[in-house]
TORKOL-4160 file (C-alpha; in steps of 0.2 Angstrom, whole numbers, padded with zeros to 4 digits, m for minus):
338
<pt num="1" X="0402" Y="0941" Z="0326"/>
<pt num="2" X="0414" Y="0956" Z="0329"/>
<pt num="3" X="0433" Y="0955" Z="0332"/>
<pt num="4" X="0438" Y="0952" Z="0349"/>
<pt num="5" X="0455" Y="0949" Z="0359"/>
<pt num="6" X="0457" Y="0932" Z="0366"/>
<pt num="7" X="0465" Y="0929" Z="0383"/>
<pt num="8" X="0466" Y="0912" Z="0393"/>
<pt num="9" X="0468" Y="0915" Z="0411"/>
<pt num="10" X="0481" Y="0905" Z="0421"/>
<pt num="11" X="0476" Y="0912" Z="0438"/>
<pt num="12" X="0461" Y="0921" Z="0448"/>
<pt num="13" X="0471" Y="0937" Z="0449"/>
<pt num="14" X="0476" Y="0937" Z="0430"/>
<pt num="15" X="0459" Y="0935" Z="0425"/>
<pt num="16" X="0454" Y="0949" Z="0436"/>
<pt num="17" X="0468" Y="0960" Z="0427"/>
<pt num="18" X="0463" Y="0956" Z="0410"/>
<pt num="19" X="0446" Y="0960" Z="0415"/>
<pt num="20" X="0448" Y="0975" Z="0420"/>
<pt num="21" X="0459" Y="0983" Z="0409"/>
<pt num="22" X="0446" Y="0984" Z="0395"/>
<pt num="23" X="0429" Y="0991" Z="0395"/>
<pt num="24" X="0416" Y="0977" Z="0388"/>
<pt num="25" X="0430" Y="0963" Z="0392"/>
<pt num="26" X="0418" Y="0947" Z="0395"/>
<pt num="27" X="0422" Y="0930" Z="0404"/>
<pt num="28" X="0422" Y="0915" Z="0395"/>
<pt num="29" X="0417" Y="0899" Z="0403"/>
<pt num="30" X="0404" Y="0887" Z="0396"/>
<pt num="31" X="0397" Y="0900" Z="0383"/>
<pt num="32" X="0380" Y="0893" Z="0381"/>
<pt num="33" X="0372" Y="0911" Z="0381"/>
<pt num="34" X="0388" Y="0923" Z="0379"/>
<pt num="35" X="0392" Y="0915" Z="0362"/>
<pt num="36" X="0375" Y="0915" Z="0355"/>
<pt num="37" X="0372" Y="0933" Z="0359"/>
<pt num="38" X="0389" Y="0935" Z="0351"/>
<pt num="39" X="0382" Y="0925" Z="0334"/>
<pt num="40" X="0368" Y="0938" Z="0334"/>
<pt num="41" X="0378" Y="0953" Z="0336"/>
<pt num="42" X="0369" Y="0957" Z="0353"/>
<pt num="43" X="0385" Y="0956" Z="0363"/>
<pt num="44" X="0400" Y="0963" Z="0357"/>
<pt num="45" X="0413" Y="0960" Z="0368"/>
<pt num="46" X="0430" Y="0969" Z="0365"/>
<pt num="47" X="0438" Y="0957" Z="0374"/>
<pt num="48" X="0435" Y="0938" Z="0380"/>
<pt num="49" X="0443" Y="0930" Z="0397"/>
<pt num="50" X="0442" Y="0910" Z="0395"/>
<pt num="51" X="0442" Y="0906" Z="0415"/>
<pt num="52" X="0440" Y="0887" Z="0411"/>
<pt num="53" X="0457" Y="0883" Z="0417"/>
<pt num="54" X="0456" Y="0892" Z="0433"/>
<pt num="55" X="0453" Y="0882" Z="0449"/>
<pt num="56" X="0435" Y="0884" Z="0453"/>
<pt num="57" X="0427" Y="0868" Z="0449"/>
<pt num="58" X="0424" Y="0861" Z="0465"/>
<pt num="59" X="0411" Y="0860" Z="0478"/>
<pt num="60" X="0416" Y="0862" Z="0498"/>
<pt num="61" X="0409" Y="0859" Z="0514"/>
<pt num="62" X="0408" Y="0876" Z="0521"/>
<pt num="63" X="0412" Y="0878" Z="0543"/>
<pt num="64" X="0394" Y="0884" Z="0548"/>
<pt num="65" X="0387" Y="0868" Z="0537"/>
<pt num="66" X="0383" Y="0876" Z="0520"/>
<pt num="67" X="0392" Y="0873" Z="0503"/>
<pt num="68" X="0403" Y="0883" Z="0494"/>
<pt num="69" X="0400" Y="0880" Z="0474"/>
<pt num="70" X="0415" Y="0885" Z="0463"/>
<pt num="71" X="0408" Y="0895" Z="0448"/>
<pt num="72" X="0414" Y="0884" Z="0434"/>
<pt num="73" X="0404" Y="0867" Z="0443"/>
<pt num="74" X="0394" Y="0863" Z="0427"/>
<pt num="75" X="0374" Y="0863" Z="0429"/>
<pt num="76" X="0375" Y="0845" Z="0428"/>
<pt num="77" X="0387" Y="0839" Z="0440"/>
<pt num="78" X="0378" Y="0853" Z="0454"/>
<pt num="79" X="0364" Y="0846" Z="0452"/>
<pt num="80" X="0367" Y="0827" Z="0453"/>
<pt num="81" X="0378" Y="0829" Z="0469"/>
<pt num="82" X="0374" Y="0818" Z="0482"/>
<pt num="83" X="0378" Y="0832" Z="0496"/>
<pt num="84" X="0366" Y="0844" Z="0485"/>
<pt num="85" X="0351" Y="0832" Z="0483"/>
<pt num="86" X="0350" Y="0827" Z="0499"/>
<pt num="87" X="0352" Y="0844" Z="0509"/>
<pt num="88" X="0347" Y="0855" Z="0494"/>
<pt num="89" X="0334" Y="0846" Z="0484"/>
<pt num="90" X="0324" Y="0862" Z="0478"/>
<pt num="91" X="0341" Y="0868" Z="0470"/>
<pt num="92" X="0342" Y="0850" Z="0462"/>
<pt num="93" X="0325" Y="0851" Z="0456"/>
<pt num="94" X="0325" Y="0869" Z="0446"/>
<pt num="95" X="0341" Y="0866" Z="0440"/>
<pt num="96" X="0333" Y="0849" Z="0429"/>
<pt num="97" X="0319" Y="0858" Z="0425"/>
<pt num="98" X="0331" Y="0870" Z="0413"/>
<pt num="99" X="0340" Y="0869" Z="0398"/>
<pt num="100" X="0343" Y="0850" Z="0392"/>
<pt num="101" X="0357" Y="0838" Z="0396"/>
<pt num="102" X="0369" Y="0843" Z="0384"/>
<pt num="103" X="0367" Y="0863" Z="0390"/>
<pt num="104" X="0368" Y="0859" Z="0408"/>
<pt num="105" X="0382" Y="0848" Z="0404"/>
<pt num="106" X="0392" Y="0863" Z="0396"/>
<pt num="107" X="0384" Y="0877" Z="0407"/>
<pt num="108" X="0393" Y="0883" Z="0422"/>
<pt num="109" X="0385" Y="0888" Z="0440"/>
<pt num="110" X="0393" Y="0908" Z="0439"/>
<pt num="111" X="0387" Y="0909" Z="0421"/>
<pt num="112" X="0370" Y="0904" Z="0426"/>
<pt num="113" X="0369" Y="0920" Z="0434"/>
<pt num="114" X="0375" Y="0931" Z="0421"/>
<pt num="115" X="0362" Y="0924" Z="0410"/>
<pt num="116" X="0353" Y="0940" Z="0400"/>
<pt num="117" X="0335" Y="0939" Z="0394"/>
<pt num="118" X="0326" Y="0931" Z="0381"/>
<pt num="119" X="0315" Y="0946" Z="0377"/>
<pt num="120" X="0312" Y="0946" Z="0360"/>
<pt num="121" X="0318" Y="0963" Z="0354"/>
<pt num="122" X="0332" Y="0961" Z="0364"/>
<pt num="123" X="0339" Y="0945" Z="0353"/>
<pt num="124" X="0334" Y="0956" Z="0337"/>
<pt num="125" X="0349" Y="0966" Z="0336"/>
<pt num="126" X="0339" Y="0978" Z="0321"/>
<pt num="127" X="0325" Y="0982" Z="0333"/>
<pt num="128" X="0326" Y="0995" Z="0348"/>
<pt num="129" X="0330" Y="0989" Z="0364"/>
<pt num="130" X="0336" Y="1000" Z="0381"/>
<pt num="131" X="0346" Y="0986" Z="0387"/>
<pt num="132" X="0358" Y="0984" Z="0371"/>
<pt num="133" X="0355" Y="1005" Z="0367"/>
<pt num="134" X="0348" Y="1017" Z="0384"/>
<pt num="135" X="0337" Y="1028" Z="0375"/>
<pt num="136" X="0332" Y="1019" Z="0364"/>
<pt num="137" X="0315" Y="1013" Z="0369"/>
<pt num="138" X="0308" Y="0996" Z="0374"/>
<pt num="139" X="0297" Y="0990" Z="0359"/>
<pt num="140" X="0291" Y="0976" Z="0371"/>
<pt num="141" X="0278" Y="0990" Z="0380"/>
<pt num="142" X="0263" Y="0988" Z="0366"/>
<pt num="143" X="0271" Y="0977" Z="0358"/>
<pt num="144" X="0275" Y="0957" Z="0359"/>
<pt num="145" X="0277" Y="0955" Z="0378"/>
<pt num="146" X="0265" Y="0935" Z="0382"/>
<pt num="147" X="0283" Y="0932" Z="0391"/>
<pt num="148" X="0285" Y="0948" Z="0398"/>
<pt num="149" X="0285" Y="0954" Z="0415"/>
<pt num="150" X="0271" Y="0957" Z="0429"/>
<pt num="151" X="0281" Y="0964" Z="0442"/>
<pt num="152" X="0295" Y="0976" Z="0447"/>
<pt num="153" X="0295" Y="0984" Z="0428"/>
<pt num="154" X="0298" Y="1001" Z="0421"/>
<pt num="155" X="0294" Y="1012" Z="0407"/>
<pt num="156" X="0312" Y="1008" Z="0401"/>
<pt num="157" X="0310" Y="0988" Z="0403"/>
<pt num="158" X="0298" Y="0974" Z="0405"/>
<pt num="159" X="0310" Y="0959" Z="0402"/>
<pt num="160" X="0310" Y="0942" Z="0414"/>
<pt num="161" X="0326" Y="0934" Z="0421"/>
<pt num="162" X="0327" Y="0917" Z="0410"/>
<pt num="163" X="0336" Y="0908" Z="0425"/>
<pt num="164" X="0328" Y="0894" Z="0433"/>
<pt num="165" X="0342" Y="0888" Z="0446"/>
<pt num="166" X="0344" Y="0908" Z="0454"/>
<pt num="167" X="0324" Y="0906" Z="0459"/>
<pt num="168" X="0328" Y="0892" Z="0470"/>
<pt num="169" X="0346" Y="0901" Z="0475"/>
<pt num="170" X="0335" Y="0917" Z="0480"/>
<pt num="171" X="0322" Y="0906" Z="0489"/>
<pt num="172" X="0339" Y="0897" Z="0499"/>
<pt num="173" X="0347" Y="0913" Z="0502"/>
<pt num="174" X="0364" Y="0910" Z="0493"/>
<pt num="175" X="0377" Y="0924" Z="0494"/>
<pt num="176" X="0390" Y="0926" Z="0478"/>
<pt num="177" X="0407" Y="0929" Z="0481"/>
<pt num="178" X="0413" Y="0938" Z="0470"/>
<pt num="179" X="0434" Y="0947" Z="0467"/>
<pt num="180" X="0440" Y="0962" Z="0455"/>
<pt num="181" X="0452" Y="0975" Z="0458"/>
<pt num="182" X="0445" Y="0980" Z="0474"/>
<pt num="183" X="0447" Y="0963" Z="0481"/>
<pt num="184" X="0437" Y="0950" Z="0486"/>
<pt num="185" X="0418" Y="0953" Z="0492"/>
<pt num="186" X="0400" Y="0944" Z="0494"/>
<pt num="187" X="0383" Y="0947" Z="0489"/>
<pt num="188" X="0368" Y="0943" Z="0496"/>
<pt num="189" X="0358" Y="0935" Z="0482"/>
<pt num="190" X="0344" Y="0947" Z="0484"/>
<pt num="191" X="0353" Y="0959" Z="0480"/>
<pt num="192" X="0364" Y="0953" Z="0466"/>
<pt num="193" X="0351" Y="0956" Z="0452"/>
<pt num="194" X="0342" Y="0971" Z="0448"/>
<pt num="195" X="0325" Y="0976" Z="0443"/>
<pt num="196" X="0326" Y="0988" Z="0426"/>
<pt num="197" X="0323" Y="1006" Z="0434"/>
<pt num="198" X="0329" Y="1020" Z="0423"/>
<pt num="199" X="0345" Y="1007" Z="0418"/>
<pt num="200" X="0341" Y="0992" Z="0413"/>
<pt num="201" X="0355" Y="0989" Z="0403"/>
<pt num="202" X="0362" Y="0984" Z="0421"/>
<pt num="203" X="0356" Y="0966" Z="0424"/>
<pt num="204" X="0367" Y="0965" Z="0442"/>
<pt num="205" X="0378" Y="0975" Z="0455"/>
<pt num="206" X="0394" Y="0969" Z="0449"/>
<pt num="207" X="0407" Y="0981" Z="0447"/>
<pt num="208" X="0417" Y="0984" Z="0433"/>
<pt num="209" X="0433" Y="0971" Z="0433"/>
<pt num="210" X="0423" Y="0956" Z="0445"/>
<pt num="211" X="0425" Y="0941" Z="0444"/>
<pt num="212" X="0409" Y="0928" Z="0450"/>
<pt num="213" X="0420" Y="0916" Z="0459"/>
<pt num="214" X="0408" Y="0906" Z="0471"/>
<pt num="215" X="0392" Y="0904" Z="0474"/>
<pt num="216" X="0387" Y="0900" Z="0495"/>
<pt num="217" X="0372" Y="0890" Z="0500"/>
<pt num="218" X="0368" Y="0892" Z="0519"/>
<pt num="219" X="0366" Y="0875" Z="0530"/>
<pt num="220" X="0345" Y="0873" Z="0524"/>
<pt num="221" X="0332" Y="0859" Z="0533"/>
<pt num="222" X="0321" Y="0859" Z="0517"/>
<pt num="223" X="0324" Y="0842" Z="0512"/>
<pt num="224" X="0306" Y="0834" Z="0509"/>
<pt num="225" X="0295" Y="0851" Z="0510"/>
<pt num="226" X="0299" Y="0859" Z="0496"/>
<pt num="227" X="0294" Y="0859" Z="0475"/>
<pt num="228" X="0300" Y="0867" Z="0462"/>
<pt num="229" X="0285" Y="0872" Z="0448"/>
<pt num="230" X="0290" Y="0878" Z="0431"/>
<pt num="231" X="0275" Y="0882" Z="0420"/>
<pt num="232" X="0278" Y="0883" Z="0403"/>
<pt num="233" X="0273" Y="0882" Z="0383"/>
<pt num="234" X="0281" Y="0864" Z="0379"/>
<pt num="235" X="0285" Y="0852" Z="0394"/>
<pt num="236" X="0304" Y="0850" Z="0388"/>
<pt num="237" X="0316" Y="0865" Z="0382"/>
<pt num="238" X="0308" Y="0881" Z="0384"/>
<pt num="239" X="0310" Y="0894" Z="0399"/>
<pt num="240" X="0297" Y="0897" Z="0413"/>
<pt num="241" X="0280" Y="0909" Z="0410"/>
<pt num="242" X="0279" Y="0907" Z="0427"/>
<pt num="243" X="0290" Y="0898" Z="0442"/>
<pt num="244" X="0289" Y="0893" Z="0459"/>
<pt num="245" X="0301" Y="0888" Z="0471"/>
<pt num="246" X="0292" Y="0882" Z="0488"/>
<pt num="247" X="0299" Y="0875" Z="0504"/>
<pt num="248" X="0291" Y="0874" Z="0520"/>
<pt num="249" X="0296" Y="0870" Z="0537"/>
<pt num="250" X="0285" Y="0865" Z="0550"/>
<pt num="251" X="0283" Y="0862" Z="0570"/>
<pt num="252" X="0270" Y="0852" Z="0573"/>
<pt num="253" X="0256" Y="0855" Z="0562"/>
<pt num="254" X="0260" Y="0874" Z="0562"/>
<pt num="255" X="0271" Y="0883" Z="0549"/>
<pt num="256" X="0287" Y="0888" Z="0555"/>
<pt num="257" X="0294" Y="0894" Z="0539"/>
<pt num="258" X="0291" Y="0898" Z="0522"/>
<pt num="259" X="0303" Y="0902" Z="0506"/>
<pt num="260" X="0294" Y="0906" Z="0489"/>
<pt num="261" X="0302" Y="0913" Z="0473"/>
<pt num="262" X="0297" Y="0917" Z="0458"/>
<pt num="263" X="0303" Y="0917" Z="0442"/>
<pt num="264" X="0295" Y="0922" Z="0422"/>
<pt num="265" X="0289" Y="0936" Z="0433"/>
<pt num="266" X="0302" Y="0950" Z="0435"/>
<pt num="267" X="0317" Y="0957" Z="0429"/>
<pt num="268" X="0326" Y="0949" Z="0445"/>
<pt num="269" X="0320" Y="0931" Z="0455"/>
<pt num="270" X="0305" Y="0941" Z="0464"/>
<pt num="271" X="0302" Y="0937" Z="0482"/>
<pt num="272" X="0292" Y="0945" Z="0495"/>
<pt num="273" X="0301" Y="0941" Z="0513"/>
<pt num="274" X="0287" Y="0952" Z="0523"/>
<pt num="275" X="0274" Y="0939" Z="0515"/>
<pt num="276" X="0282" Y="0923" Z="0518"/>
<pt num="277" X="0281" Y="0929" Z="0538"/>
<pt num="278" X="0261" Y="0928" Z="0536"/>
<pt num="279" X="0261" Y="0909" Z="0534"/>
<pt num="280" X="0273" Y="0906" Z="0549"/>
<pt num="281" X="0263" Y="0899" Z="0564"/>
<pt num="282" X="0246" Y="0895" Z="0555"/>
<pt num="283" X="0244" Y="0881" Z="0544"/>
<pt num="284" X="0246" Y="0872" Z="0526"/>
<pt num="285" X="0229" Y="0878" Z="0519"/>
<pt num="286" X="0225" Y="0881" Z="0503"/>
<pt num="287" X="0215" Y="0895" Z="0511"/>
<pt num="288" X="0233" Y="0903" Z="0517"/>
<pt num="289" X="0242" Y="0899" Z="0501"/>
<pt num="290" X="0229" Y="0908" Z="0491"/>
<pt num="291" X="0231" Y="0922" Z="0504"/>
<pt num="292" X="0250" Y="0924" Z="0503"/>
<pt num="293" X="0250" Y="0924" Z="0485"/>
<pt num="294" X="0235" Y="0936" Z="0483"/>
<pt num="295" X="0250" Y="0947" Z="0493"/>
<pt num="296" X="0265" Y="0943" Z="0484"/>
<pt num="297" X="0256" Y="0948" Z="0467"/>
<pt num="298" X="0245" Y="0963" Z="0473"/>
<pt num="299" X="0256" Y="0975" Z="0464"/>
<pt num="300" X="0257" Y="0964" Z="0447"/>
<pt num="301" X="0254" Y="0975" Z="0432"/>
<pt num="302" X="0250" Y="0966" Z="0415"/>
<pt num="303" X="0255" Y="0974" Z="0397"/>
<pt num="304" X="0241" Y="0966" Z="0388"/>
<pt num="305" X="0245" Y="0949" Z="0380"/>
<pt num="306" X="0253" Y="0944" Z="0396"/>
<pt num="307" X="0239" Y="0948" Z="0407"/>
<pt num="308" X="0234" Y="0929" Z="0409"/>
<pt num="309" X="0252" Y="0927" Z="0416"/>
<pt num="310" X="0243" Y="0935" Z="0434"/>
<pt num="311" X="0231" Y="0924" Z="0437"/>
<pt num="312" X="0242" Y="0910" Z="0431"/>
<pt num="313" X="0254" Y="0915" Z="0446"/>
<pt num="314" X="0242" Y="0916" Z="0458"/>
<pt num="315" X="0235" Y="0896" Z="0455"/>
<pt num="316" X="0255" Y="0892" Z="0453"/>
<pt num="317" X="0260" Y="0897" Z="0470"/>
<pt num="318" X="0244" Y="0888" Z="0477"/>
<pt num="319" X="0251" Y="0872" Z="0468"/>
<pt num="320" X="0268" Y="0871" Z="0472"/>
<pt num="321" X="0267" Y="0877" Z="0491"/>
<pt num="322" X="0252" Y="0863" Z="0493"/>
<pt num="323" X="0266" Y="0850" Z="0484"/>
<pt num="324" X="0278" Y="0857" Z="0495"/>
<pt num="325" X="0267" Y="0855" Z="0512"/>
<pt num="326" X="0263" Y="0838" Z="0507"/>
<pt num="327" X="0282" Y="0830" Z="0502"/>
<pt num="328" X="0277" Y="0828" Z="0485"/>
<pt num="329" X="0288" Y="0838" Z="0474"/>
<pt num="330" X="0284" Y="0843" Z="0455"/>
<pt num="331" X="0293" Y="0829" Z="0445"/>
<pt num="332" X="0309" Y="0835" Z="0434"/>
<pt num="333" X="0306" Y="0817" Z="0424"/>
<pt num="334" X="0289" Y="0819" Z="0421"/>
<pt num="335" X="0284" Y="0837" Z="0421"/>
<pt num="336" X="0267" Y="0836" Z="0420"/>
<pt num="337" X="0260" Y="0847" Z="0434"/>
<pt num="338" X="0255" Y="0834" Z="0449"/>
């Protein structure tokens, strides 16, 4: 671990301002994947802002009916809310599936966001990576990539988003507030993250200086039609080779609307909003789940030993959007697939 400069932050603005002053200044809140990085001289940060002490630890009712999550409310406590399991059980659900106790106990809601990958060269700070050194190449194309991505890659990148609780915040269309020297703003979660391009060294569209301060849920009716699918390795511990975040609504016995996100797949939580519209007004068929996933995944592109991960997807979104139509959501308890 490098040298760094240590500043506590007493207030929003000052940890703004400390931020900002210094190129590669990092916040500090729960430090479950900024400190590792740190220990494997992966990230070296010139400077470290510990936010812990600011006021952003709650969770509020919003005006239009939605939430308003402070960025330091821990994993844990976000999802064992009452208001958050009841009108947002999806979120509840992916959020359990990650980490273990003790991580989600420590990890904070912003910092989920700001997760970086588990690509293999990326954590092995002697081996070339275009994330930690543009130009350098990405090993991962031809090399070790099972985990790799299948969709929205480049020639510069092929690394996955690790998150599991952004899939169900892309599939609920969260917006991020965010504040730096410019002042306060929002982002749509859709566009918060980025896919690799010719930069992958860029995981979002934060700005230098920005502070995640906030994360906004809309007001949702997904309560029993939804299911959150992790499919991985072990059952406990590891993070997703493929993920599915479903939720239905219907009218009648007709679809009126459909959210599915991905994760394990992409650089970014991957959703495909011109897809979902085909299974509104028809119904919650196996037949039309096959269909829209055939859709989502037409552009999929394997890199060899993760080739299995496409077919994979495909029989993944099938499962969790039947759970979902049918109320019966992928236990977090038990995780063997139902």
């Amino acid at each position: 671990m490098r040298r760094f400069d240590y500043i506590r932050a007493d207030s929003i603005e000052h940890a703004v301002q400390a931020l900002a002053a210094v190129q590669g200044a990092r916040a500090l809140a729960g430090g479950t994947n900024l400190v590792d990085l740190m220990k494997y001289d992966v990230a070296t940060p010139t400077r470290i802002v510990d936010i812990n002490r600011l006021p952003l630890d709650s969770i509020e009712e919003t005006e239009n009916g939605g939430l308003k999550i402070g960025a330091l409310v821990t994993n844990s406590a976000l999802a064992w809310d009452a208001r958050i399991e009841a009108r947002y059980p999806l979120l509840s659900s992916a959020i359990l599936a990650g980490a273990s106790p003790q991580l989600r106990n420590a990890a904070t809601t912003g910092g989920n966001l700001l997760q970086r990958t588990r690509c293999y060269y990326f954590y092995d700070a002697t081996m070339a990576c275009n994330k930690r050194e543009p130009g350098s190449g990405c090993p991962a194309i031809g090399g070790v990539n099972r985990t790799h991505a299948i969709l929205g890659a480049s020639s510069s990148c092929i690394a996955t988003h690790p998150s599991d609780m952004c899939v169900a915040l892309a599939a609920l269309d969260a917006v991020v507030h965010v504040v730096g020297p410019d002042g306060a703003r929002t982002i749509a979660f859709a566009d918060f993250h980025r896919l690799p391009g010719d930069e992958p060294q860029f995981d979002n569209t934060m700005r230098h200086g920005e502070l995640i301060t906030a994360i906004e849920l809309p007001p949702a009716d997904f309560g029993r039609n939804h299911s959150y699918l992790k499919l991985r390795d072990r059952l406990s511990y590891a993070f997703a080779l493929i993920s599915v975040a479903a939720a239905i609504k219907f009218d009648g016995g007709s679809i009126s609307e459909a959210r599915v996100a991905l994760g394990g797949v992409a650089h970014k939580p991957w959703r495909d909003v011109e897809a979902e519209q085909t299974l509104v007004g028809g119904p919650a068929s196996e037949q039309a789940f096959a269909a829209f996933a055939s859709r989502v995944l037409a552009p999929t592109q394997g890199q060899g030993d993760n080739d299995f991960k496409i077919d994979l997807s495909q029989r993944a979104i099938v499962r969790a959007l039947t759970q979902a139509a049918a109320g019966t959501p992928q236990s977090q308890t038990d995780k063997r697939v139902g």
